[in-house]
C-alpha positions as a Markdown table, in Angstrom:
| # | Residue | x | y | z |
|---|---|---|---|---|
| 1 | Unk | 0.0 | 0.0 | 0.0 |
| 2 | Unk | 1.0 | 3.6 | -0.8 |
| 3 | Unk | 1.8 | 5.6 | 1.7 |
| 4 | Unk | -0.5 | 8.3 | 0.6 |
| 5 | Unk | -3.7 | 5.3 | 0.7 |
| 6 | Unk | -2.0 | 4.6 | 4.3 |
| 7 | Unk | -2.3 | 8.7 | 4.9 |
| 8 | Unk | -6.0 | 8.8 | 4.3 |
| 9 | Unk | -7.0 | 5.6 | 5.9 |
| 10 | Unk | -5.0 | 6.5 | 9.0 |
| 11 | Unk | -7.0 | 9.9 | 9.0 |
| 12 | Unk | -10.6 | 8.4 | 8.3 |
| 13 | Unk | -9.8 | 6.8 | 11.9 |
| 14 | Unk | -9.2 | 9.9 | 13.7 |
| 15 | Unk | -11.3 | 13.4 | 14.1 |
| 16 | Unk | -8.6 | 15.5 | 13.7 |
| 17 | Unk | -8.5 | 13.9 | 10.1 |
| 18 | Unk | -12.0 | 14.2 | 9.6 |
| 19 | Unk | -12.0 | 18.0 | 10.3 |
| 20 | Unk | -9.1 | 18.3 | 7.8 |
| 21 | Unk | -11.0 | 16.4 | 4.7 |
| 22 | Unk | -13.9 | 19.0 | 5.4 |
| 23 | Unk | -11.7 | 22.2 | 4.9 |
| 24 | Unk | -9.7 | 21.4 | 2.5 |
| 25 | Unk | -13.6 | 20.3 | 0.2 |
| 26 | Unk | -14.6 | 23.8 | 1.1 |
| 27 | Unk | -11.7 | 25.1 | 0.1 |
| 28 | Unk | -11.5 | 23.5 | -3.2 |
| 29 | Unk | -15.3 | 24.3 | -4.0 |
| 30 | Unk | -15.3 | 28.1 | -3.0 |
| 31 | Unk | -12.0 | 28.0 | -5.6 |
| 32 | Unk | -14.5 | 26.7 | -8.6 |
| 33 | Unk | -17.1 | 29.5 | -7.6 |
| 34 | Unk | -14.6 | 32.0 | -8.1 |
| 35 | Unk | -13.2 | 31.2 | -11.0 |
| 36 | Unk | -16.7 | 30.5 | -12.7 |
| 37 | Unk | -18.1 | 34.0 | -12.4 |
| 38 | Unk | -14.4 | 35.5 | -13.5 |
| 39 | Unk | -14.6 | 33.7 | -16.4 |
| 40 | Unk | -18.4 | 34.7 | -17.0 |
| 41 | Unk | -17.5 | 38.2 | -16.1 |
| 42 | Unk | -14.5 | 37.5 | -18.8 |
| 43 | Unk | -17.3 | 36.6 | -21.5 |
| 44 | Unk | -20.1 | 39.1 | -20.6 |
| 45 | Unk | -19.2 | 42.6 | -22.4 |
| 46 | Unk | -20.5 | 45.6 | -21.0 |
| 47 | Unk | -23.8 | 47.8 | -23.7 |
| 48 | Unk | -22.5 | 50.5 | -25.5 |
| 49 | Unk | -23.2 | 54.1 | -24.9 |
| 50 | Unk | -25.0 | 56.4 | -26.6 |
| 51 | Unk | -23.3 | 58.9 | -28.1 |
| 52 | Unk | -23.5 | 62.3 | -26.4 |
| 53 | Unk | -25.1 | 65.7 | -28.6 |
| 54 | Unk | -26.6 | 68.5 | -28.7 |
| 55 | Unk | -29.4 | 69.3 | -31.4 |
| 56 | Unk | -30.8 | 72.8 | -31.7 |
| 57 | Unk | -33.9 | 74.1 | -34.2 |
| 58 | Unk | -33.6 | 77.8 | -34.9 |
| 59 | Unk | -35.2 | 80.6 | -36.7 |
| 60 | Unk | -34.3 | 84.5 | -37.5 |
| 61 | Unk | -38.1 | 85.0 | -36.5 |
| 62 | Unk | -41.0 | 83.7 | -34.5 |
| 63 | Unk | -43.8 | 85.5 | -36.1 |
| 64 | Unk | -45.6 | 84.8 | -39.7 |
| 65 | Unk | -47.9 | 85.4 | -41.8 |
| 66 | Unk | -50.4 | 83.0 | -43.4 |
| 67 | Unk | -47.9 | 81.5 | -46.8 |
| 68 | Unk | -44.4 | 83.2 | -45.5 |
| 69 | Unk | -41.6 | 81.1 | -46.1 |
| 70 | Unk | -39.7 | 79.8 | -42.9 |
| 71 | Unk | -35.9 | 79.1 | -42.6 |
| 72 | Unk | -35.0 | 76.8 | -40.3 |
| 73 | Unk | -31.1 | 76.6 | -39.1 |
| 74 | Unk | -30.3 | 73.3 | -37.9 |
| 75 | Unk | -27.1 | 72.8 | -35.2 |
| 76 | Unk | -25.8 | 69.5 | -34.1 |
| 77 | Unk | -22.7 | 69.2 | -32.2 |
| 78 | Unk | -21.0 | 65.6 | -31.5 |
| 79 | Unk | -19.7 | 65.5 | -28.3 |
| 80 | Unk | -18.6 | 62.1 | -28.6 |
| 81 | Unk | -15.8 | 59.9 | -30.1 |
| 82 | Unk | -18.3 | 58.0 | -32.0 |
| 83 | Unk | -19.1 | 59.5 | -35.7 |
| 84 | Unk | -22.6 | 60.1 | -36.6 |
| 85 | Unk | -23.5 | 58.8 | -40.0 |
| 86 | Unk | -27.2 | 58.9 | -41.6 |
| 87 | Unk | -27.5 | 62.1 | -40.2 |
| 88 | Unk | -31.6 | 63.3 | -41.4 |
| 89 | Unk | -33.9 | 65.3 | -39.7 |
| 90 | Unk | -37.5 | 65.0 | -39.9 |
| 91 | Unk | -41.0 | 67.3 | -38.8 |
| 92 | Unk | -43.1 | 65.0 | -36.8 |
| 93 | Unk | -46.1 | 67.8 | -36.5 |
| 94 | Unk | -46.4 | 70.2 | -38.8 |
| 95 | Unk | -49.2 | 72.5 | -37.4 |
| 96 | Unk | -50.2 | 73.6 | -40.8 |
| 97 | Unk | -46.5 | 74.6 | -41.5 |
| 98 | Unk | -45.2 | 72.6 | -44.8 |
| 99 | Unk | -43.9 | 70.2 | -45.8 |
| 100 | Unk | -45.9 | 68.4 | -43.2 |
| 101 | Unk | -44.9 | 64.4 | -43.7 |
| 102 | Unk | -43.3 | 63.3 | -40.6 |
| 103 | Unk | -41.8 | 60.4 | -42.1 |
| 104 | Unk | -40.2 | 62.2 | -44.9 |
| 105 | Unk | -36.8 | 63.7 | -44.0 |
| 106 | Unk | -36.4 | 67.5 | -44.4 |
| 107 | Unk | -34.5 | 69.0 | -47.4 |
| 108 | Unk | -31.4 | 70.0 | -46.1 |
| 109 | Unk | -28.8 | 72.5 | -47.7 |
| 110 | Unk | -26.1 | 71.6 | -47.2 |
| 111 | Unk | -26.9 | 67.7 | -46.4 |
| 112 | Unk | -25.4 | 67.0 | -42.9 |
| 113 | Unk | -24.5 | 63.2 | -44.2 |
| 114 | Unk | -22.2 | 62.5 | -41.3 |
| 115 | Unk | -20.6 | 64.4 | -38.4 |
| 116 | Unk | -17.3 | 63.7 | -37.0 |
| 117 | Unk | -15.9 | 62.9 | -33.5 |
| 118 | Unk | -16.0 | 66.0 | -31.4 |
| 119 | Unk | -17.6 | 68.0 | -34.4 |
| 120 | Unk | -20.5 | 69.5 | -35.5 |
| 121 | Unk | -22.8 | 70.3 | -38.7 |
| 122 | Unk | -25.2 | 73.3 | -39.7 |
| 123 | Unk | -27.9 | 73.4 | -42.4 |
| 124 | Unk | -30.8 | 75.4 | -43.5 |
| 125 | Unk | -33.9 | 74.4 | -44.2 |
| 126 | Unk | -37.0 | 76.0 | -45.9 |
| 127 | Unk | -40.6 | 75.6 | -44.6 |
| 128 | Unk | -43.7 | 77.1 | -45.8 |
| 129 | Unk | -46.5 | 78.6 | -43.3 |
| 130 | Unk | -49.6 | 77.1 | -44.9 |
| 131 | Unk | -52.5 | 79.4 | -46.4 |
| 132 | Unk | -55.2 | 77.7 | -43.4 |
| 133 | Unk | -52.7 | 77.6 | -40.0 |
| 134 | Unk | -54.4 | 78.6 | -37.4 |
| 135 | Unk | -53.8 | 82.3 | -35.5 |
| 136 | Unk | -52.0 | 80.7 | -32.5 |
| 137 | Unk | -47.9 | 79.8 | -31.6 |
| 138 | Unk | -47.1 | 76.3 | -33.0 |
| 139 | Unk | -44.9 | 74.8 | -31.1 |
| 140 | Unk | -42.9 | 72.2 | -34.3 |
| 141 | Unk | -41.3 | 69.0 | -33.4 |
| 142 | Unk | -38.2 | 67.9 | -35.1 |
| 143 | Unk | -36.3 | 64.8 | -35.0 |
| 144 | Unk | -32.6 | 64.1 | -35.3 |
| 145 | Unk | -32.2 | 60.8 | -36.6 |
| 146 | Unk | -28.4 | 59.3 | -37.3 |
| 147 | Unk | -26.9 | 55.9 | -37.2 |
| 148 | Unk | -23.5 | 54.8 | -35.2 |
| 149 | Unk | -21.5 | 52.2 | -34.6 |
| 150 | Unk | -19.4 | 50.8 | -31.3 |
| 151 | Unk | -17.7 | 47.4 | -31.0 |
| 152 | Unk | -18.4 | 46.7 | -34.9 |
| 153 | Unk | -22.3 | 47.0 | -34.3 |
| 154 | Unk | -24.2 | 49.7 | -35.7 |
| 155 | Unk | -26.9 | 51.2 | -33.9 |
| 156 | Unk | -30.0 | 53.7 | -35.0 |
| 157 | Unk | -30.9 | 56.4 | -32.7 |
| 158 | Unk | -32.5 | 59.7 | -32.5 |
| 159 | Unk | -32.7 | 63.1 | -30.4 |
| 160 | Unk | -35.7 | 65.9 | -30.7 |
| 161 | Unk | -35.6 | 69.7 | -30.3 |
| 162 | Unk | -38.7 | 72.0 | -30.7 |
| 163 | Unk | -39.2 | 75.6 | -32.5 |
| 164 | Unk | -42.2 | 78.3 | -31.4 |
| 165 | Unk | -43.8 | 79.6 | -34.6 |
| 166 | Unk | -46.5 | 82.6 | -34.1 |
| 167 | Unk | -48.9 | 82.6 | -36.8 |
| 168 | Unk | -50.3 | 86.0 | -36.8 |
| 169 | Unk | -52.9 | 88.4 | -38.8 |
| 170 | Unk | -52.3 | 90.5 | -41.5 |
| 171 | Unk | -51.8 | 93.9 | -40.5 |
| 172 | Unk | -51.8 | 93.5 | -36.7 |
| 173 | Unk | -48.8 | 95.2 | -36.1 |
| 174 | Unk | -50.6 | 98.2 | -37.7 |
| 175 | Unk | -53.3 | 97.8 | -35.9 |
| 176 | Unk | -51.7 | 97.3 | -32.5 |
| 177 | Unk | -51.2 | 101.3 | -32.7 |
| 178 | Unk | -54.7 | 102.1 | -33.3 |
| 179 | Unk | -56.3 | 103.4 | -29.9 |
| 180 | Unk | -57.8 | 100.0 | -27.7 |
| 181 | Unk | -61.2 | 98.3 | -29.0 |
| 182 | Unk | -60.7 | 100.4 | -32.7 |
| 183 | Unk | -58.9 | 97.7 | -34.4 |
| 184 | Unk | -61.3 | 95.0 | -33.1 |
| 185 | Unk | -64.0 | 97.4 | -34.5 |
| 186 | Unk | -62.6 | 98.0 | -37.9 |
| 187 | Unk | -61.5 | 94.7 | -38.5 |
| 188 | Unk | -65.3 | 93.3 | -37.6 |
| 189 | Unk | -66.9 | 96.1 | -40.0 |
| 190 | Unk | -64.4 | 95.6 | -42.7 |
| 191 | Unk | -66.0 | 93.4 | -44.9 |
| 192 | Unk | -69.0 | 95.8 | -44.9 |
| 193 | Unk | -67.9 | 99.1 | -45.7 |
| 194 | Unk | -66.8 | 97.8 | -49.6 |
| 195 | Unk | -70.6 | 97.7 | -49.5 |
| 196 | Unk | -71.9 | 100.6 | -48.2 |
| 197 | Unk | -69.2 | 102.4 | -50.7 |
| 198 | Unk | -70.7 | 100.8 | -54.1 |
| 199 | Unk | -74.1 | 101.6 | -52.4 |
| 200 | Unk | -73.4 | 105.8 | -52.3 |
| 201 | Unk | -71.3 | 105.4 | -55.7 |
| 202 | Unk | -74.4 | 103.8 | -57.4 |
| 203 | Unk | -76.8 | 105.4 | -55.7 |
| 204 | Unk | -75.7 | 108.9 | -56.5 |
| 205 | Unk | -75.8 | 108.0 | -60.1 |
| 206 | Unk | -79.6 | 107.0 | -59.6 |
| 207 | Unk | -80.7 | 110.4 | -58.0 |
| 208 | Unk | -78.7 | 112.3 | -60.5 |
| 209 | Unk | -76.2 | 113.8 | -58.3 |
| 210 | Unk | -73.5 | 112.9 | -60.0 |
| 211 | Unk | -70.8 | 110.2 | -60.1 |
| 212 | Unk | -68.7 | 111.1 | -57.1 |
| 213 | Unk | -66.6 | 109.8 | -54.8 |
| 214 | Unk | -68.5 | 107.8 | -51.8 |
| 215 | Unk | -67.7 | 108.5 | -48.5 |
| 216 | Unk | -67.7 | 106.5 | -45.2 |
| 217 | Unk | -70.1 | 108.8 | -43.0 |
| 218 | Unk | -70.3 | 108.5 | -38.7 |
| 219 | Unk | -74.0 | 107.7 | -39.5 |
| 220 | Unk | -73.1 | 104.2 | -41.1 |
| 221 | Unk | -71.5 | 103.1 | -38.2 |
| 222 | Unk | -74.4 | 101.7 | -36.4 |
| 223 | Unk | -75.7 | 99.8 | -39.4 |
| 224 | Unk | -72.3 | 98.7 | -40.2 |
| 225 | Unk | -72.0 | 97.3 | -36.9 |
| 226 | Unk | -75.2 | 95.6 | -36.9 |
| 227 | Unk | -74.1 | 93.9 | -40.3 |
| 228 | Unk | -71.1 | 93.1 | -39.3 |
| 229 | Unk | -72.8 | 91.1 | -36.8 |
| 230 | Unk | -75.4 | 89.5 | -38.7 |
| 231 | Unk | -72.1 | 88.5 | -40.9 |
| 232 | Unk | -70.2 | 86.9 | -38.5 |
| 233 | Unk | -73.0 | 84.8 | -37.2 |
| 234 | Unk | -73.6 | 83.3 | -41.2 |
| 235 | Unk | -68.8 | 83.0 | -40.6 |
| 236 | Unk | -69.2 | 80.9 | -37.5 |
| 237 | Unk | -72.0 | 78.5 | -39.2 |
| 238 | Unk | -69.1 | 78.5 | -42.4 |
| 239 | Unk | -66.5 | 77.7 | -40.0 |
| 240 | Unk | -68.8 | 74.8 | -38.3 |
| 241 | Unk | -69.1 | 73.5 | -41.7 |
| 242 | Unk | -65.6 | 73.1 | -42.2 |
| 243 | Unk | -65.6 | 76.3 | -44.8 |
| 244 | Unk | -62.3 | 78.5 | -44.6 |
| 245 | Unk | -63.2 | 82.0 | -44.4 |
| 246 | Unk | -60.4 | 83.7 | -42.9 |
| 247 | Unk | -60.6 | 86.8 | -45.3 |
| 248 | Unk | -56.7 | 88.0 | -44.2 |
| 249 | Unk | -55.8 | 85.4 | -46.6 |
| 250 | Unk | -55.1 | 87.8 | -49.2 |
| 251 | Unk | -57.2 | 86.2 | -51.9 |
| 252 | Unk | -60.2 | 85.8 | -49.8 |
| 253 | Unk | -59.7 | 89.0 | -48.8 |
| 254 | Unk | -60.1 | 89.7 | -52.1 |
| 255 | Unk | -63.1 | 87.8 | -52.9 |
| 256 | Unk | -64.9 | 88.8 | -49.6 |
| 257 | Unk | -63.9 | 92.7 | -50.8 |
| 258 | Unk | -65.7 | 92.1 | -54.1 |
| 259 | Unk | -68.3 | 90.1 | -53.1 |
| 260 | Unk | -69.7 | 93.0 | -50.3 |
| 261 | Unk | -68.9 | 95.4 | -53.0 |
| 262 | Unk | -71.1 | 93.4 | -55.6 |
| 263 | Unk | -73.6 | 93.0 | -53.1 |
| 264 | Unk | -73.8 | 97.0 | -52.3 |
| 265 | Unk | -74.5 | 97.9 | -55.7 |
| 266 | Unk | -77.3 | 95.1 | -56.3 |
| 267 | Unk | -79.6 | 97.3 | -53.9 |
| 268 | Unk | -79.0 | 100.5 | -55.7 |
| 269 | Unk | -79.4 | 98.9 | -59.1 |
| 270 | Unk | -82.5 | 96.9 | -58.2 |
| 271 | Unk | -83.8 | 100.3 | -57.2 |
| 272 | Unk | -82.7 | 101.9 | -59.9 |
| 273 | Unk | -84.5 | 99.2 | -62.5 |
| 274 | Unk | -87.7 | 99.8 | -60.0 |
| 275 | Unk | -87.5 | 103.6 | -61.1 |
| 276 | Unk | -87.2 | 103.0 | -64.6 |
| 277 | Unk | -89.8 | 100.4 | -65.3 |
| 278 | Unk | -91.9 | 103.5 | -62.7 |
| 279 | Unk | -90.9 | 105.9 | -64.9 |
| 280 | Unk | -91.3 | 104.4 | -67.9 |
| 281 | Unk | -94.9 | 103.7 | -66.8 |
| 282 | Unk | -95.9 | 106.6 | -65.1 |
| 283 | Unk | -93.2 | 109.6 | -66.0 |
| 284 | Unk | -95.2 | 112.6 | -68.1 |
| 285 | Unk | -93.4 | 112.5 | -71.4 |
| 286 | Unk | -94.1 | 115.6 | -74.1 |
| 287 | Unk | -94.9 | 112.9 | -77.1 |
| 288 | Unk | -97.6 | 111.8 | -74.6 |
| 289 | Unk | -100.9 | 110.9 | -76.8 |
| 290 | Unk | -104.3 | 112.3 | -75.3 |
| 291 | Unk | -105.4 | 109.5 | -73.8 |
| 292 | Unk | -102.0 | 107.8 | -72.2 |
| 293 | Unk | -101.7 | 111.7 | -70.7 |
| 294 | Unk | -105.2 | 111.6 | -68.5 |
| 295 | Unk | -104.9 | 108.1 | -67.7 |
| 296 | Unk | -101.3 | 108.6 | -66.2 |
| 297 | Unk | -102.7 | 112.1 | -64.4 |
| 298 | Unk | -106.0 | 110.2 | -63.2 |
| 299 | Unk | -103.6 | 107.4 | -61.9 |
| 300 | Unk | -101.0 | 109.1 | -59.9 |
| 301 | Unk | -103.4 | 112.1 | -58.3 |
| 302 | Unk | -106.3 | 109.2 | -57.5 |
| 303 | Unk | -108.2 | 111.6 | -55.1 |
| 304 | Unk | -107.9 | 115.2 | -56.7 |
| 305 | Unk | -110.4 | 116.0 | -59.7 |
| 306 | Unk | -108.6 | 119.9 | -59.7 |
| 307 | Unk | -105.0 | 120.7 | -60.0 |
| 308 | Unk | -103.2 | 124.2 | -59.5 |
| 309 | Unk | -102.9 | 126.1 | -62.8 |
| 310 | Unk | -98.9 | 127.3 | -62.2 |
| 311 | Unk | -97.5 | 130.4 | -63.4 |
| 312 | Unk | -94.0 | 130.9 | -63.4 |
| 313 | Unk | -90.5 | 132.5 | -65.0 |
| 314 | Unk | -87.8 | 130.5 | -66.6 |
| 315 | Unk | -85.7 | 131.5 | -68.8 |
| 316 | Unk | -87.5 | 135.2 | -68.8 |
| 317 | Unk | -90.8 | 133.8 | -70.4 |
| 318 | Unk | -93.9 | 133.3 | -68.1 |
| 319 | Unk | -95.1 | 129.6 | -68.2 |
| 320 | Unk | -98.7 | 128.6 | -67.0 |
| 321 | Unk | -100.1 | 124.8 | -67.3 |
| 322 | Unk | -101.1 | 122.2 | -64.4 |
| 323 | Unk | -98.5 | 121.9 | -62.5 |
| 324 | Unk | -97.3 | 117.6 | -62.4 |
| 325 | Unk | -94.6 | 115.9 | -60.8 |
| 326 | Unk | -92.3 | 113.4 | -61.9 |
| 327 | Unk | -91.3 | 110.6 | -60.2 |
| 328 | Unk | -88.2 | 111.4 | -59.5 |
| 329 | Unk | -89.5 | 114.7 | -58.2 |
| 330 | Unk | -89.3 | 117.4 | -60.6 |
| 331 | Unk | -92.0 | 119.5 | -61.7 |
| 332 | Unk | -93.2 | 119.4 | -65.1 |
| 333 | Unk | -96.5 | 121.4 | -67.0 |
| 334 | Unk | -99.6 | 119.7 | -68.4 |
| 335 | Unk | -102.6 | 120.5 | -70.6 |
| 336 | Unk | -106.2 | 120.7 | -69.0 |
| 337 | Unk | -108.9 | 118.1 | -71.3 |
| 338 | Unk | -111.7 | 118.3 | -72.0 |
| 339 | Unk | -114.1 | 114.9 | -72.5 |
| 340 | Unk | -117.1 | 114.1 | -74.8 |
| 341 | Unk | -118.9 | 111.1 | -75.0 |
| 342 | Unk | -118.5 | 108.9 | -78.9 |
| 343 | Unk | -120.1 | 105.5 | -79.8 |
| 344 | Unk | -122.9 | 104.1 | -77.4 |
| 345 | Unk | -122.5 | 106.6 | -74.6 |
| 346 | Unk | -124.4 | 109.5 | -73.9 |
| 347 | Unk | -123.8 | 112.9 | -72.7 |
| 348 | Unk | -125.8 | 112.3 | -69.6 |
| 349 | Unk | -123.9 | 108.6 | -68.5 |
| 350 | Unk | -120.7 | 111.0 | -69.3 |
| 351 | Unk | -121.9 | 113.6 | -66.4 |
| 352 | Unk | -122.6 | 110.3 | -64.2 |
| 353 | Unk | -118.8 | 109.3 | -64.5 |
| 354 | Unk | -117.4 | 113.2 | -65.0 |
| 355 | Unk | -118.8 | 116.9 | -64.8 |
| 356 | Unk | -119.2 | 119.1 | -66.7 |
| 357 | Unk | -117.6 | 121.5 | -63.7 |
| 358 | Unk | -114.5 | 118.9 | -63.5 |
| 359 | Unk | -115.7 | 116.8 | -60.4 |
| 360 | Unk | -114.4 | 113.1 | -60.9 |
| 361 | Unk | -117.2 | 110.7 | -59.6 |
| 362 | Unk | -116.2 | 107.2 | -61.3 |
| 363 | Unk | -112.7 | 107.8 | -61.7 |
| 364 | Unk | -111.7 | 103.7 | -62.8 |
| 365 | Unk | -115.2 | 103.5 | -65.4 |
| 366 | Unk | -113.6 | 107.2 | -66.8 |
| 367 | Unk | -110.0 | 105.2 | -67.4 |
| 368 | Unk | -111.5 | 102.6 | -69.0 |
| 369 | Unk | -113.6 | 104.5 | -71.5 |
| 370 | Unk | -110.3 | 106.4 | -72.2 |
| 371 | Unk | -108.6 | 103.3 | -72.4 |
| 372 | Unk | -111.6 | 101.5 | -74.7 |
| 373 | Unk | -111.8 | 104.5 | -76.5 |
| 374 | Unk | -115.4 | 105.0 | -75.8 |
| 375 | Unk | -114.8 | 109.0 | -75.6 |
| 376 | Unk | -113.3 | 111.5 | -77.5 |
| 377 | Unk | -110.4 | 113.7 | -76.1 |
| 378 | Unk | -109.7 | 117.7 | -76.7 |
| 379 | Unk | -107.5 | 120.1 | -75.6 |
| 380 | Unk | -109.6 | 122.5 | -72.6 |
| 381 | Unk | -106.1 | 124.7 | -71.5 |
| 382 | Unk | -102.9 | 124.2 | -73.1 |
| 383 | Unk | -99.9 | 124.7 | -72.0 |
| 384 | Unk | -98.8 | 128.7 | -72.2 |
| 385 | Unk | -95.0 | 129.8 | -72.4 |
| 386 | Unk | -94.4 | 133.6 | -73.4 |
| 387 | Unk | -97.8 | 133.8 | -74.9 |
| 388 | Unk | -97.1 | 130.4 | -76.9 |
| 389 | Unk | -99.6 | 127.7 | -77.0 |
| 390 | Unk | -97.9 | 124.5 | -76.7 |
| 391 | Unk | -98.8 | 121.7 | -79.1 |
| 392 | Unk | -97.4 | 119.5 | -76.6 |
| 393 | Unk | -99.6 | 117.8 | -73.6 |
| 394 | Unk | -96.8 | 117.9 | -71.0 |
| 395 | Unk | -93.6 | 120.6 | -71.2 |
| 396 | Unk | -90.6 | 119.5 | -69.3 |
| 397 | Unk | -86.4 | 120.4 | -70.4 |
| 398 | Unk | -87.1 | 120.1 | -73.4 |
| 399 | Unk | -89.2 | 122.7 | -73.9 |
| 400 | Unk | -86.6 | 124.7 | -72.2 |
| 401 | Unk | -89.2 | 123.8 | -68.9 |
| 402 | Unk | -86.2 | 123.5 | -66.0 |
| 403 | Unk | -86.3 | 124.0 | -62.6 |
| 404 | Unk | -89.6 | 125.6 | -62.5 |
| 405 | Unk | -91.0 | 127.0 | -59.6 |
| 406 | Unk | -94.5 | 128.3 | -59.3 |
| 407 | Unk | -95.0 | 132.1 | -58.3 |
| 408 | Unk | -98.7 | 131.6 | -58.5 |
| 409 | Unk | -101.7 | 129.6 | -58.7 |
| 410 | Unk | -105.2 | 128.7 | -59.0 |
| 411 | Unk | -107.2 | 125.5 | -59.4 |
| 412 | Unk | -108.6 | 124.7 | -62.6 |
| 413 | Unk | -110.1 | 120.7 | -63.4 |
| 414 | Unk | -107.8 | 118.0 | -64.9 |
| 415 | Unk | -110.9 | 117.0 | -67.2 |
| 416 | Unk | -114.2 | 118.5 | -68.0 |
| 417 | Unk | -117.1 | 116.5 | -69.9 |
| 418 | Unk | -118.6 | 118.6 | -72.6 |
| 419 | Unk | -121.1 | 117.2 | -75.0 |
């Protein structure tokens, strides 16, 4: 037998022994431990990181207009030893501001491509505020997004930054110098006044004043106001409809300028057509026959059988004849008739309908048998200038009749009846 076999068999047999097998197991077993998790520590490699940046959105401005172009300067610095490669950056929300594809990388000039350790890149970029953005700050979302690469992996990664954009109204720097509540005023009466101009152009050309310049006067104020108002309620049932009609867009403005323009000159001309058809019908014209002469007097003066008999100067000649209106006002000269009855009437249903002293008593059976031509129709009074008996019925400018004004007169019948 060995003498190591004699060794252990000798130390089985005593407790010494025993206590010395025991350490030197524990020993041997907290040695394996160790040197398992060393060499699993060996294998296990450490995740790489990130590299550090800085990424900055700037602008020379943060106010706009509706379609202004805005330059964006992009900044990234590389604080790291790791080179950024892939380098694109992207507009995840637009707020109206274009382009507006979030997964569409921005156009760049100059392309950033990559940036070096320690380095850093610049570029421009050119947005557009859209025609519909909203009157508020946006507040734009950009992404940096750039590949790199550490212990021969290659990793994707990105970084945001954010830019204020204040979308603002035409002309509100202007009107920020207009004493408080005026601009609100104007700006809510605005699409109105176009209207009430065209009204005073055209309507001055109806009452024959003359083609002038229209004027904005205190008085339309009020009724502007109250427009404006009924406007804005017909703007916010647009808007509910999902209708864009924010007139500082400059072609709505436009089309909203026209369009209250276009509607201020249908009232006048609607007016104006009213008057002509009026006059047409019921103006005293100097070609007037007989008969369309009484019925347009009987017509227009439906409760007066007597008229005065005027006498005035114009033009240094005295002028005498009933004195008519037109219906736009002025005065004019008639004739005084005389009516006898023709056909199937008689002399005495004639006096029924019209005296002999001028007294209407059936005025509408009197039209009609002027109309029917049941009666025959005769000069009583004509028309008198200078001594001149007028073969005309009725004497206006063209028979050198203007502005007359009566200095005198008396009441004479439109229409007698004789037999």
């Amino acid at each position: 037998m060995s003498p190591i076999w004699r060794n252990l068999l000798h130390a089985l047999h005593t407790r010494n022994g025993l206590r010395s097998i025991a350490q030197t197991l524990m020993v041997c077993c907290a040695f394996a431990v160790l040197h398992a998790d060393a060499s699993a520590a060996k294998d296990k490699q450490p995740d790489p990181a990130q590299p550090t940046l800085d990424f900055q959105v700037m602008s020379g401005k943060d106010t706009f207009n509706r379609g202004d172009k805005l330059t964006v300067l992009v900044f990234v610095l590389n604080k790291s030893k790791t080179e950024l490669k892939g380098v694109k950056v992207r507009l995840i929300n637009s707020g109206l501001i274009s382009p507006a594809n979030p997964n569409e990388p921005l156009s760049l000039s100059p392309a950033l491509g990559s940036v070096p350790p320690f380095g850093s890149g610049t570029a421009t970029a050119l947005l557009t505020v859209d025609e519909n953005a909203e009157f508020v700050q946006h507040k734009l979302l950009f992404a940096l997004d750039y590949q790199w690469q550490s212990a021969n992996k290659k990793f994707s990664s990105s970084q945001s930054a954010t830019l204020n954009v204040l979308v603002k109204r035409h002309f509100e720097d202007e009107a920020k110098g207009l004493p408080g509540g005026t601009a609100a005023l104007l700006y809510l009466i605005l699409p109105v006044i176009p209207a009430i101009l065209a009204y005073e152009f055209l309507d001055s050309g109806r009452k024959k004043q003359g083609w002038k310049i229209p004027q904005f006067k205190p008085e339309y104020i009020l009724p502007s106001f109250l427009l404006a108002v009924i406007l804005a309620f017909f703007l916010l049932a647009a808007v509910k409809l999902d209708i864009s009609v924010a007139y500082s867009n400059p072609g709505i403005f436009v089309a909203v300028m026209v369009a209250s323009a276009l509607l201020g000159l249908c009232i006048p001309a609607v007016r104006w057509g009213v008057q002509q058809r009026r006059w047409k019908k019921q103006a005293f014209k100097s070609d007037d026959a007989l008969d369309q002469y009484l019925i347009k007097v009987l017509s227009k003066y439906k409760n007066e059988s007597n008229l005065p008999w005027a006498t005035g100067t114009v033009n240094g000649k005295d002028w005498k004849g009933l004195e008519l209106e037109q219906p736009d006002g002025t005065k004019v000269l008639g004739a005084s008739l005389q009516v006898s009855p023709t056909g199937s009437n008689t002399f005495e249903e004639l006096k029924e309908v019209v005296g002999t002293d001028g007294t209407i008593k059936n005025r509408e059976k009197l039209i009609q048998w002027v109309r029917d031509k049941s009666v025959t129709l005769d000069y009583k009074d004509k028309i008198n200038r200078g001594g001149e008996l007028l073969k005309n019925v009725v004497a206006g400018k063209g028979e050198g009749l203007v502005s007359f004004q009566s200095t005198q007169s008396v009441s004479k019948p439109i229409v007698i009846s004789t037999a």
